[in-house]
GUVOMAR-722073 format. One record per atom (N, C-alpha, C, CB): residue in one letter; x, y, z. Coordinates in steps of 0.02 Angstrom, whole numbers, padded with zeros to 5 digits, always signed. Glycine has a CB too. Example, Ala and Ser with C-alpha at 12.3 -4.5 7.8 and 13.67 -1.06 7.14 Angstrom:
% GUVOMAR-722073
a+00660-00284+00390a+00615-00225+00390a+00660-00165+00390a+00565-00224+00452s+00642-00112+00354s+00684-00053+00357s+00645+00002+00394s+00704-00030+00286
% end
This chain:
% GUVOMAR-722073
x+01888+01806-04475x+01883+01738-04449x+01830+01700-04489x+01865+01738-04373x+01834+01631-04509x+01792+01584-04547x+01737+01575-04512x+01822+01519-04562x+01686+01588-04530x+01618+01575-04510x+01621+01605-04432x+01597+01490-04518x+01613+01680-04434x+01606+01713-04383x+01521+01736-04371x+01657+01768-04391x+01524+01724-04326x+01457+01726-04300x+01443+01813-04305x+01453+01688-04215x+01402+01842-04314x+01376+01904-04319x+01312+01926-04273x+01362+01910-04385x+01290+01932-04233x+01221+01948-04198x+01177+01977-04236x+01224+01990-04142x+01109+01972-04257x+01054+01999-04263x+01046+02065-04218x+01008+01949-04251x+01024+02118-04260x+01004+02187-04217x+00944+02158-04144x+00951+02254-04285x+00914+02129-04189x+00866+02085-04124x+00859+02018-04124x+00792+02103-04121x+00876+01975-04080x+00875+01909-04068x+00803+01870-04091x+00890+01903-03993x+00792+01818-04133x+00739+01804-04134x+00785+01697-04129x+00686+01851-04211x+00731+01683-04129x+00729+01598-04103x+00746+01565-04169x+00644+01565-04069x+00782+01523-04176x+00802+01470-04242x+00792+01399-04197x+00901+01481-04282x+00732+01369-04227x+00728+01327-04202x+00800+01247-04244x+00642+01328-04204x+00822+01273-04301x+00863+01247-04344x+00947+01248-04295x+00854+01298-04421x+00957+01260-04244x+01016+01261-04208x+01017+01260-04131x+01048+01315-04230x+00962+01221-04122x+00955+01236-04054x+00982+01151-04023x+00863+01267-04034x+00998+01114-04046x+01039+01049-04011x+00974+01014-04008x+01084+01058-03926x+00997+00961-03958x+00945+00904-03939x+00883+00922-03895x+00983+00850-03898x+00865+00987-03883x+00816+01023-03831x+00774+01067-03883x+00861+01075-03767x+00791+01073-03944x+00777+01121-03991x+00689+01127-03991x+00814+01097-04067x+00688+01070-03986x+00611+01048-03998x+00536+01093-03946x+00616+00953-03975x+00577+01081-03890x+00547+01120-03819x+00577+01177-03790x+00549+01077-03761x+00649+01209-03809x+00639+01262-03778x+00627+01314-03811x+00680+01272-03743x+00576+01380-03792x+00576+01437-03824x+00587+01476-03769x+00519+01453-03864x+00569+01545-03812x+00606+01615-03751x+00548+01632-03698x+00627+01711-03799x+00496+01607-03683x+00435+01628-03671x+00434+01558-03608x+00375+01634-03748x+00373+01605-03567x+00371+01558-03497x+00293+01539-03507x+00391+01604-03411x+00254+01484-03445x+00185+01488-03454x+00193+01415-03481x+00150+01551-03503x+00117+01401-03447x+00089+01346-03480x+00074+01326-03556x+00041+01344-03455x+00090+01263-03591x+00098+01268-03653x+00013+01208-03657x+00192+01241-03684x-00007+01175-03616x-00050+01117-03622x-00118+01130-03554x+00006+01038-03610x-00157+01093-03560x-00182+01090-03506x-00180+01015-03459x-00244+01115-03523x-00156+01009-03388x-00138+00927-03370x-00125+00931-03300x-00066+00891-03411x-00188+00919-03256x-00172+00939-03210x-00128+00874-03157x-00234+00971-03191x-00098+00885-03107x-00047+00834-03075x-00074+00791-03039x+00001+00859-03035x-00052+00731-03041x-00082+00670-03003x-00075+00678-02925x-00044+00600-03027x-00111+00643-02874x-00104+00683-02795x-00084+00592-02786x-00199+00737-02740x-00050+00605-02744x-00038+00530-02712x-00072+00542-02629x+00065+00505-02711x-00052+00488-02582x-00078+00491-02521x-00016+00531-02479x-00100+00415-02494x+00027+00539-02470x+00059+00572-02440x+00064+00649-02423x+00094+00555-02458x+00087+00667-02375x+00075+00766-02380x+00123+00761-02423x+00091+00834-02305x+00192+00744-02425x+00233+00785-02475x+00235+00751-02540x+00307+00797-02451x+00234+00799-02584x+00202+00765-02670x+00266+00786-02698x+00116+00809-02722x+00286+00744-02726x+00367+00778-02778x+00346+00763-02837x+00458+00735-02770x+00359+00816-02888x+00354+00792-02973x+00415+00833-02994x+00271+00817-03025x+00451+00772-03008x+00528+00788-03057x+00552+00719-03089x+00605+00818-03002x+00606+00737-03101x+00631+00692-03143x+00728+00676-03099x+00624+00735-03237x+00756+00619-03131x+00820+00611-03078x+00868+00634-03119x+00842+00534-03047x+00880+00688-03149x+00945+00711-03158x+00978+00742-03092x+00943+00760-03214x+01026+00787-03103x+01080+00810-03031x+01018+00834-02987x+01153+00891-03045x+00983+00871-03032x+00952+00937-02970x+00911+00882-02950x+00901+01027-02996x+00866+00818-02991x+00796+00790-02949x+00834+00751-02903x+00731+00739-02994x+00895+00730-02923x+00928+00660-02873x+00917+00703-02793x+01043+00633-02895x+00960+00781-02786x+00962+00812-02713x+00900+00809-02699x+00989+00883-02702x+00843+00793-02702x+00760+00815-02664x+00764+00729-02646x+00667+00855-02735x+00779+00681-02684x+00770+00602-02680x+00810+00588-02607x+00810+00554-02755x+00845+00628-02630x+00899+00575-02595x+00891+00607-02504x+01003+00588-02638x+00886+00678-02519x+00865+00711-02449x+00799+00677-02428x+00853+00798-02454x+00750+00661-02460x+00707+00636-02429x+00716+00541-02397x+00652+00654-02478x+00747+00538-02446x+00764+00447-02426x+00831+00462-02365x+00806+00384-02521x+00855+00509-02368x+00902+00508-02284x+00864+00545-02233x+00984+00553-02284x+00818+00565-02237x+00763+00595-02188x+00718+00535-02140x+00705+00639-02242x+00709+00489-02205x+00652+00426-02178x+00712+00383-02153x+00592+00378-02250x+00772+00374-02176x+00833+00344-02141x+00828+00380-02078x+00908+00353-02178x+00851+00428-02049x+00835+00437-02000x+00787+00405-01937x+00828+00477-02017x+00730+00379-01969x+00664+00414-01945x+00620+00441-01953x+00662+00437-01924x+00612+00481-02007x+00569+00549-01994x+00520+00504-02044x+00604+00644-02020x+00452+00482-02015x+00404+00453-02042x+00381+00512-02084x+00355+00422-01994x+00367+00568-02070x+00327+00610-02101x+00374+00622-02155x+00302+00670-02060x+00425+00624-02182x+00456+00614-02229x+00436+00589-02294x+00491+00588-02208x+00390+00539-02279x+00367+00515-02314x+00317+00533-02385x+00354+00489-02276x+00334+00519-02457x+00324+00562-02496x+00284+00515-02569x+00397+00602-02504x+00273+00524-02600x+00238+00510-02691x+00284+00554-02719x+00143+00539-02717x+00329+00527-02774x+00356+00542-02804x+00341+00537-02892x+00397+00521-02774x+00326+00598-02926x+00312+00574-03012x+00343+00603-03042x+00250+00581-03048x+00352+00559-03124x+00419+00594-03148x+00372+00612-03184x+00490+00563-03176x+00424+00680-03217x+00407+00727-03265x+00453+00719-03312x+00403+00793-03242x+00423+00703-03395x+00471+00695-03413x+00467+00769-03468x+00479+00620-03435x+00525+00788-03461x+00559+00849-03469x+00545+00840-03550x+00645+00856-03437x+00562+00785-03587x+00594+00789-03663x+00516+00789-03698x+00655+00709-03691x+00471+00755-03661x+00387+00768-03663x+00360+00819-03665x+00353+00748-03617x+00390+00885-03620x+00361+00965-03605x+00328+00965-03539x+00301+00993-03661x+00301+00889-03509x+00279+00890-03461x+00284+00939-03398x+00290+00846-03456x+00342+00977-03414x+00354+01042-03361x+00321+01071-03380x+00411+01082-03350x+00284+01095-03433x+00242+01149-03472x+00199+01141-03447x+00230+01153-03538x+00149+01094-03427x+00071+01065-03421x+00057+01150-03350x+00063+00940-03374x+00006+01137-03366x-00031+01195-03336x-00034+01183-03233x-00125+01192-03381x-00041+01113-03236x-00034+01082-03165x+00047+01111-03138x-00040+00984-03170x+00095+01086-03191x+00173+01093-03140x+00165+01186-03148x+00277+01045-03192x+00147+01223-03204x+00181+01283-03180x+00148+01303-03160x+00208+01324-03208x+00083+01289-03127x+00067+01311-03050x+00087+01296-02997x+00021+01304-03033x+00130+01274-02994x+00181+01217-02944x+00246+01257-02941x+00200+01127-02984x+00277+01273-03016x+00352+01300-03021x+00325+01358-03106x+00431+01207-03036x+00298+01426-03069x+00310+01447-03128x+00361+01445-03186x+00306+01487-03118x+00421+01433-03152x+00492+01443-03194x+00493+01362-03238x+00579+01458-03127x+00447+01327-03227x+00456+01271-03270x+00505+01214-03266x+00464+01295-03322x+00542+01205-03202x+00599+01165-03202x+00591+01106-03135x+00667+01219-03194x+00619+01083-03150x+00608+01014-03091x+00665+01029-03053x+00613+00923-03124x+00681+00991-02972x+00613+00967-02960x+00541+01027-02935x+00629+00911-02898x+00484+01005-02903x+00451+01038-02884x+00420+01024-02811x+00418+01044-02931x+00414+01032-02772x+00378+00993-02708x+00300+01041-02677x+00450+00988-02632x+00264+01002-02666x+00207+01043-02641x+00178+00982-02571x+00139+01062-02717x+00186+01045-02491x+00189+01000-02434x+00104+01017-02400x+00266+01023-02377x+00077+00978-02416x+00002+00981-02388x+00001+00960-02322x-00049+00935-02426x+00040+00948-02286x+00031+00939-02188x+00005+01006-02170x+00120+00925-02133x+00037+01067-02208x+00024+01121-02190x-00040+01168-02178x+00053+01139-02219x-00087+01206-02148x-00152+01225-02159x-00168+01252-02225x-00170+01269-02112x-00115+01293-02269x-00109+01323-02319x-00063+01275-02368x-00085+01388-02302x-00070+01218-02410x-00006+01202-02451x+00025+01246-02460x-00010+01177-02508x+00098+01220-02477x+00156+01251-02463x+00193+01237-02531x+00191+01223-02396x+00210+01280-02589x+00235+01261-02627x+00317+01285-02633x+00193+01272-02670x+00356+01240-02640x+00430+01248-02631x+00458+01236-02723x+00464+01176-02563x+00498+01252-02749x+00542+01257-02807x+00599+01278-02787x+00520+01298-02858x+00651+01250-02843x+00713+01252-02863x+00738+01226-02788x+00738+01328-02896x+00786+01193-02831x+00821+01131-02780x+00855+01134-02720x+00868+01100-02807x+00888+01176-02709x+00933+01194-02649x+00861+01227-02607x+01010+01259-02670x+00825+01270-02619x+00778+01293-02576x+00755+01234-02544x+00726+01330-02607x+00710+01185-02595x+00668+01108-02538x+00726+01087-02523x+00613+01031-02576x+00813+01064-02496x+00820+01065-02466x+00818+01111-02401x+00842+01046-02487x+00824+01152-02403x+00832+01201-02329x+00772+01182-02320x+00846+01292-02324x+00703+01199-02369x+00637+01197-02329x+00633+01139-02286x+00575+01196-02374x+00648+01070-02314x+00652+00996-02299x+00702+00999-02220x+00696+00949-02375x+00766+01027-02212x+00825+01013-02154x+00790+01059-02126x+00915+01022-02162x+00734+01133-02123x+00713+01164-02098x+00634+01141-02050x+00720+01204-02143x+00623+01110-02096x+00551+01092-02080x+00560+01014-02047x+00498+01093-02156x+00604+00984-02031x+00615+00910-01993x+00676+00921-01954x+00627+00841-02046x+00727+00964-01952x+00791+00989-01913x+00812+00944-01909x+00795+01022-01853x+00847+00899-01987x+00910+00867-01991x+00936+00892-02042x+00912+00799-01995x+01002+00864-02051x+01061+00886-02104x+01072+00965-02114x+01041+00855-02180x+01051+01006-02037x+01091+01074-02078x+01108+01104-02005x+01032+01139-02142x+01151+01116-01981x+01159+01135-01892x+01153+01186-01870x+01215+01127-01860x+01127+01182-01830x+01091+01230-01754x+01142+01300-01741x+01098+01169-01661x+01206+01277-01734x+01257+01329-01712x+01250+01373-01792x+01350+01289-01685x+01250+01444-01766x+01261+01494-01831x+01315+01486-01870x+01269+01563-01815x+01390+01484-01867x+01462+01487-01893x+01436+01415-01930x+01540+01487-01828x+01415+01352-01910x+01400+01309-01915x+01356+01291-01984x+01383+01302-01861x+01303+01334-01978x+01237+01316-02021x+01268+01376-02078x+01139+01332-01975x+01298+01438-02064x+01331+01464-02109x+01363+01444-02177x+01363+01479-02081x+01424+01403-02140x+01480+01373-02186x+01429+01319-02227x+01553+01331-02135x+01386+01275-02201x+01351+01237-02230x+01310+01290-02293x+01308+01200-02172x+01287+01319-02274x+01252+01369-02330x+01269+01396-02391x+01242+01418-02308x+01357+01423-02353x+01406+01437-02408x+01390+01385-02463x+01486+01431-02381x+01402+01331-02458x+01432+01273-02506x+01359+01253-02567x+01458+01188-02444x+01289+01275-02507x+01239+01263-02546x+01224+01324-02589x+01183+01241-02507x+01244+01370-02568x+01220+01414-02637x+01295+01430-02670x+01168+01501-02615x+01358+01398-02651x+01383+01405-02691x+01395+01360-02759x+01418+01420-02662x+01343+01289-02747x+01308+01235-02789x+01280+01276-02836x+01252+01188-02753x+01226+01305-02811x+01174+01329-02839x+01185+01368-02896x+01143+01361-02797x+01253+01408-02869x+01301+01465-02908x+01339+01421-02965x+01367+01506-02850x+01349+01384-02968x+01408+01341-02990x+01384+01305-03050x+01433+01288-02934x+01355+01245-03034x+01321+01203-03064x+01295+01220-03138x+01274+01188-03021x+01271+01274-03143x+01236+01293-03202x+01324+01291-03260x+01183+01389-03186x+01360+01305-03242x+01418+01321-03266x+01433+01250-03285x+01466+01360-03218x+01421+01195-03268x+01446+01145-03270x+01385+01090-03315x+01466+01133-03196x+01348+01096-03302x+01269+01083-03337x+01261+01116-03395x+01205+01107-03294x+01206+01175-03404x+01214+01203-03435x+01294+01237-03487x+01179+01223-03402x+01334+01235-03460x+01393+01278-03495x+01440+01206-03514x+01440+01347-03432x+01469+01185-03470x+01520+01117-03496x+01467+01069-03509x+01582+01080-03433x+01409+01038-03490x+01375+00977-03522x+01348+01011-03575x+01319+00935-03479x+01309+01046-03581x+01287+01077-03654x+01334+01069-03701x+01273+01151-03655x+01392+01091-03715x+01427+01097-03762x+01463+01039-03756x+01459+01153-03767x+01480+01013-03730x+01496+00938-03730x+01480+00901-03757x+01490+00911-03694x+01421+00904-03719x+01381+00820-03744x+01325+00824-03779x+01354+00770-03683x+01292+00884-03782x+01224+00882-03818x+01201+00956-03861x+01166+00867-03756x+01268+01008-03898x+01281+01047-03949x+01264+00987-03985x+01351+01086-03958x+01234+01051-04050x+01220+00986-04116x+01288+00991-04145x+01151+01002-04188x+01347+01039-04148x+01416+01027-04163x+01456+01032-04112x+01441+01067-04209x+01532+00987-04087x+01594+01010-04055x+01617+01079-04071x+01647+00964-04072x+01589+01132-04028x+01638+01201-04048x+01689+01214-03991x+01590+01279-04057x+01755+01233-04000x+01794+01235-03977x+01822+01301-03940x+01817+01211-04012x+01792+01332-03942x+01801+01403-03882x+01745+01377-03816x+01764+01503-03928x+01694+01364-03829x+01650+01351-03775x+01667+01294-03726x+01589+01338-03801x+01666+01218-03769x+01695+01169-03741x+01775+01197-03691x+01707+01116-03806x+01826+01223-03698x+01872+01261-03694x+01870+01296-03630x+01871+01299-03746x+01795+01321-03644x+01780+01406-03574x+01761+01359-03520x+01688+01487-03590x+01699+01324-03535x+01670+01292-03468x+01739+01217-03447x+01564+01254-03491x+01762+01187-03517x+01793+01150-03461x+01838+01193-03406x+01838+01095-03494x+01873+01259-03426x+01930+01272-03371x+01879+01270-03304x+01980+01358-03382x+01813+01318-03322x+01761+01313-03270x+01746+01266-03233x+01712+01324-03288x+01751+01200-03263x+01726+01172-03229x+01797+01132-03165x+01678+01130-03279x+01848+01123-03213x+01903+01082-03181x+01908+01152-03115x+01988+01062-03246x+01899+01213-03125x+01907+01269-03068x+01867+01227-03008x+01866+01356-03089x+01799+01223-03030x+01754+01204-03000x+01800+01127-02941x+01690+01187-03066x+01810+01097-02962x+01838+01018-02947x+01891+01040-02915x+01857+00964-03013x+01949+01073-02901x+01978+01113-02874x+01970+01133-02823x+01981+01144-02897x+01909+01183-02818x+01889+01217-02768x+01859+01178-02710x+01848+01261-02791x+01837+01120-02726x+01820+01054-02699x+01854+01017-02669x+01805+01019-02733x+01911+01004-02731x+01955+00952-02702x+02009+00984-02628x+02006+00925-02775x+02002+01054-02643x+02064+01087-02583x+02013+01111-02519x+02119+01176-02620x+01931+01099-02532x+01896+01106-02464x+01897+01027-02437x+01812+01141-02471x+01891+00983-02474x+01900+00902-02448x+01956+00893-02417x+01903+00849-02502x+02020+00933-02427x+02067+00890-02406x+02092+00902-02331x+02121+00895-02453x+02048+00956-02294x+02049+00964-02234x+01968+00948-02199x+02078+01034-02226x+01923+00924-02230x+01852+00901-02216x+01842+00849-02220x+01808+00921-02247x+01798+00798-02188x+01746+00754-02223x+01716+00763-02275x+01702+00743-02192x+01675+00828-02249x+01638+00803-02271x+01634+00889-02313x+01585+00759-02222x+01577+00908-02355x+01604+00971-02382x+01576+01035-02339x+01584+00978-02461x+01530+01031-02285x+01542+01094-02244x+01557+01077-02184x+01487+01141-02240x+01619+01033-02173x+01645+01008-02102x+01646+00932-02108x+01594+01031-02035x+01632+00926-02026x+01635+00873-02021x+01590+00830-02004x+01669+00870-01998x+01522+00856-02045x+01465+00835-02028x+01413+00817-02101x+01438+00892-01977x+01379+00782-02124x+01356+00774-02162x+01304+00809-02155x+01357+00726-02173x+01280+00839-02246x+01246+00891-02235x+01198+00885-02296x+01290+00955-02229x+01156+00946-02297x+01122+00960-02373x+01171+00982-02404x+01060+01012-02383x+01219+01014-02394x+01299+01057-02422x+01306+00982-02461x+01384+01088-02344x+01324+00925-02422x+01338+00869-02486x+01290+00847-02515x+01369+00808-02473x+01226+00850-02503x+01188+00811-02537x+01142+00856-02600x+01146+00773-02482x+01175+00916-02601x+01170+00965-02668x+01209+00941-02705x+01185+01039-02665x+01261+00936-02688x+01348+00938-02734x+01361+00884-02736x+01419+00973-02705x+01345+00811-02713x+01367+00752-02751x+01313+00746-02829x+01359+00677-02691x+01237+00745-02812x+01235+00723-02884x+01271+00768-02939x+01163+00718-02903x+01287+00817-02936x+01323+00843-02998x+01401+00813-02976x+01317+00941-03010x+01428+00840-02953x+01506+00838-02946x+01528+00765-02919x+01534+00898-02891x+01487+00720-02879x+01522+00673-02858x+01502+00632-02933x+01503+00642-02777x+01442+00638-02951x+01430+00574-03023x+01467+00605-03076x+01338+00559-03059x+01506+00676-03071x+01533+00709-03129x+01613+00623-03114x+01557+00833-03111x+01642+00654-03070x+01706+00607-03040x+01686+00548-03035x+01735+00623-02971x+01657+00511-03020x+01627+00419-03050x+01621+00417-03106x+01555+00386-03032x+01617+00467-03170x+01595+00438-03224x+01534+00433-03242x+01613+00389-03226x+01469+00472-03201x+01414+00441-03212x+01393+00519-03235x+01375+00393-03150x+01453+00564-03301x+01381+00616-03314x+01436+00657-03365x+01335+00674-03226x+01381+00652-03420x+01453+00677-03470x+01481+00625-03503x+01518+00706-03428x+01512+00574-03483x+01548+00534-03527x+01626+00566-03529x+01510+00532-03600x+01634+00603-03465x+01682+00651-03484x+01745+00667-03429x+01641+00713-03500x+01734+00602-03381x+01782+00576-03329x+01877+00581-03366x+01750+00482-03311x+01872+00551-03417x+01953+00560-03437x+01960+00615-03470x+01986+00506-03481x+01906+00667-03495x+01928+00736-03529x+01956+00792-03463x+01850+00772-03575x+01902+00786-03426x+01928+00811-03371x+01981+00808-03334x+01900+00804-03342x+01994+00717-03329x+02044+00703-03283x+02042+00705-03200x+02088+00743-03302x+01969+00681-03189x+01933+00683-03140x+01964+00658-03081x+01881+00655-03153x+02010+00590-03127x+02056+00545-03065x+02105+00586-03017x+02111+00487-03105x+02105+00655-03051x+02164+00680-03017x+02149+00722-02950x+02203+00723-03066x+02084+00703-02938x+02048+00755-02883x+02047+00680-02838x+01952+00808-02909x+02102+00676-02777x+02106+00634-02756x+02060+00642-02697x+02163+00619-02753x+02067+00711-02668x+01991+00706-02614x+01915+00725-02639x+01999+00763-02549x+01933+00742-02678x+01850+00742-02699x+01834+00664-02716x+01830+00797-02778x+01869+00633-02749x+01860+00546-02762x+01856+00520-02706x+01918+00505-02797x+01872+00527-02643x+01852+00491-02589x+01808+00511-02568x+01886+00484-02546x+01772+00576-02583x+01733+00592-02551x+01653+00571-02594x+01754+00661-02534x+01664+00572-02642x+01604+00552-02688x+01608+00476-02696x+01608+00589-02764x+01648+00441-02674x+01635+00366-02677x+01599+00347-02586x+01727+00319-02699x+01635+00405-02565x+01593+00392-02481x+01520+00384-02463x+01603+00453-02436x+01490+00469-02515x+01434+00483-02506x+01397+00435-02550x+01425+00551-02515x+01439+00406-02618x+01391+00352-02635x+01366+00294-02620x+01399+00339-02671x+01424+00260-02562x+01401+00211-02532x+01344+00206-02467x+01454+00188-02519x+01326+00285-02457x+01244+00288-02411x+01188+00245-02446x+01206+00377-02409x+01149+00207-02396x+01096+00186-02448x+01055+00238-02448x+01056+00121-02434x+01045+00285-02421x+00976+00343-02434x+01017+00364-02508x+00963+00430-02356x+01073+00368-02531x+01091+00386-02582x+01072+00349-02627x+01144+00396-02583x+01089+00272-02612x+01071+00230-02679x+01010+00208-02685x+01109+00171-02688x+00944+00233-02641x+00889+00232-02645x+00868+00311-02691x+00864+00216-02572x+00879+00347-02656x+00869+00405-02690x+00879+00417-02781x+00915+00445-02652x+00942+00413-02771x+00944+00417-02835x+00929+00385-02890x+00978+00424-02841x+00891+00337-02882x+00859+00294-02937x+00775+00321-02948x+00864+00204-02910x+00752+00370-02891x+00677+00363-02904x+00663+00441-02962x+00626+00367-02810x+00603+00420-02986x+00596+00461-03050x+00660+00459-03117x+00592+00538-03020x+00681+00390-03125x+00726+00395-03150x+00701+00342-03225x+00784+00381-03098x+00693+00333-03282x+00686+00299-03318x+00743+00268-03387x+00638+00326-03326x+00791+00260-03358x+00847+00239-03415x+00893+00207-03359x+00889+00311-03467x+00951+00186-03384x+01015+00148-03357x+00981+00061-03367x+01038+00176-03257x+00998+00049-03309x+01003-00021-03290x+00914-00045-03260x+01073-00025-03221x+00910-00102-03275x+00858-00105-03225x+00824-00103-03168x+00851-00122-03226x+00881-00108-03132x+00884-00117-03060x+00894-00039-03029x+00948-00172-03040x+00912+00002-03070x+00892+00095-03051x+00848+00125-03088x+00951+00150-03060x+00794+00102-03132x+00742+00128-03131x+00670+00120-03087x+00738+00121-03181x+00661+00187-03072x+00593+00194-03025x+00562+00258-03058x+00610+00207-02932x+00515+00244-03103x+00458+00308-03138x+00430+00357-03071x+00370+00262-03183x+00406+00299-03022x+00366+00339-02976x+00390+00300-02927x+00288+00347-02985x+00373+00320-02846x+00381+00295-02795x+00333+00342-02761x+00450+00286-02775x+00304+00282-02717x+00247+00278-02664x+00253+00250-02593x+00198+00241-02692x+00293+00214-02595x+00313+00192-02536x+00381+00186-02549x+00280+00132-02513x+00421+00144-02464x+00480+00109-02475x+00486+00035-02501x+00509+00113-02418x+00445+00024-02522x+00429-00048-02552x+00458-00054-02647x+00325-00059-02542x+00426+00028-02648x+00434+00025-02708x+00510+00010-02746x+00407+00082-02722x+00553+00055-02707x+00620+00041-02715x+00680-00018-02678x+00638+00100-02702x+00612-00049-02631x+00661-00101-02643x+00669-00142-02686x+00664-00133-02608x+00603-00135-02694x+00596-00205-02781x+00626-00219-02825x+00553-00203-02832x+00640-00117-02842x+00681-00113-02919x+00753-00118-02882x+00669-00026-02977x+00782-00123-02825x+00873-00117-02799x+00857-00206-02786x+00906-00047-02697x+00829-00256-02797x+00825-00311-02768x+00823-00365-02836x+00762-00308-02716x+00834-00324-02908x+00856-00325-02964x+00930-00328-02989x+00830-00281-02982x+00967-00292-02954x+01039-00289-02974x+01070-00353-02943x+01077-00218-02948x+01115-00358-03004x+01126-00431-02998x+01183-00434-02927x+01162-00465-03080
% end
């Protein structure tokens, strides 16, 4: 075969093929800087950034304070990823593993440090007892869906967006593997929607508010660039269902904070209050 790849007896790092990330990732964990994290006034402190995984912590917290739940209330700072800012010595005492988002809840006698995304939700629907239900069969099925996110996603991120959109070449076995993966994925979705609301029943949950920022902005068009490769239109309940959950405002508050690109009217670097985001949503034309 033409330009067949061969493995090294032992793997070592080429920084010469590593895509648009080449720059920051190596094989090795740990602080790369010293920088410790800014404290805002609130107990709960978030430092991430708004891609899929930071949008679920945003958006759970902006439908929490929808609710009600004053203590909800949070300081939000972005980290910007393409900076190393995950590296700084402050976040990976926060998230050894180096990845956003991160949350650390000082109401507590002992701060409380929470990582990786699906967890601060449960900690979050656990620690305020909304969005995840009381009955076992109930809070179960809801669970299913969140770690089967958790399970999933990387396949779709990492495996179909990587080679997609941000390989330094189009190779065509990979693009190939993760899309079947992923359209499986959309599938598996679209045939739990079409007897649900919502995706663990009939109740709105952290179960959706894991799985829209990837999968519902995958089906809008808002990730990838890759709505007609897929053929996204053809997931007729998952499309109702991700245009549903987008029209929440805790959604369209959420997902703009820690966010620095698009439009003007959805960027929010930081948020400190609810003031902050109305300002920048009071922008769109």
């Amino acid at each position: 075969m033409k330009n067949q790849y061969t493995p090294a007896k032992v793997w070592a790092m080429d920084n010469e093929n590593g895509g648009e990330w080449a720059s920051i990732n190596r094989p090795d964990s740990g602080a790369r800087h010293e920088q410790v994290l800014p404290i805002g006034k609130h107990p709960l402190q978030l430092h991430s950034l708004a891609t899929p995984n930071g949008q679920k912590v945003t958006i759970m917290l902006e439908e929490l304070l929808a609710k009600g739940v004053a203590d909800a209330e949070y300081d939000a700072y972005k980290i910007n990823i393409s900076e190393s800012e995950q590296f700084s010595s402050g976040f990976v005492q926060l998230n050894p593993n180096s990845k956003i988002p991160a949350l650390i809840d000082n109401s507590t006698d002992m701060p409380v440090r929470v990582f990786e995304s699906g967890n601060i939700l449960l900690y979050l629907a656990e620690k305020f007892g909304h969005f995840l239900p009381k009955e076992i069969a109930a809070k179960t099925e809801v669970l299913n869906w969140l770690f089967w996110l958790q399970g999933s996603a990387p396949y779709l991120g990492g495996g179909f967006g990587h080679f997609y959109a941000y390989a330094p070449e189009k190779f065509e076995y990979p693009i190939n593997r993760f899309a079947m993966e992923a359209k499986r994925q959309l599938d598996v979705l679209d045939k739990q929607l079409a007897n649900n609301e919502f995706i663990g029943g009939s109740e709105y949950s952290i179960a959706d508010i894991a799985i829209w920022p990837w999968y519902g902005n995958l089906v809008l068009g808002n990730l990838y660039d890759a709505a007609e490769f897929l053929d996204v239109s053809s997931y007729k309940h998952l499309q109702r269902w991700a245009k549903q959950i987008s029209e929440r405002d805790a959604v369209k508050r959420g997902r703009i904070v820690n966010r620095s690109w698009g439009e003007e009217w959805e960027q929010l670097a930081e948020r400190h209050s609810a003031a902050d985001i109305d300002a920048v949503l009071s922008k769109k034309p």
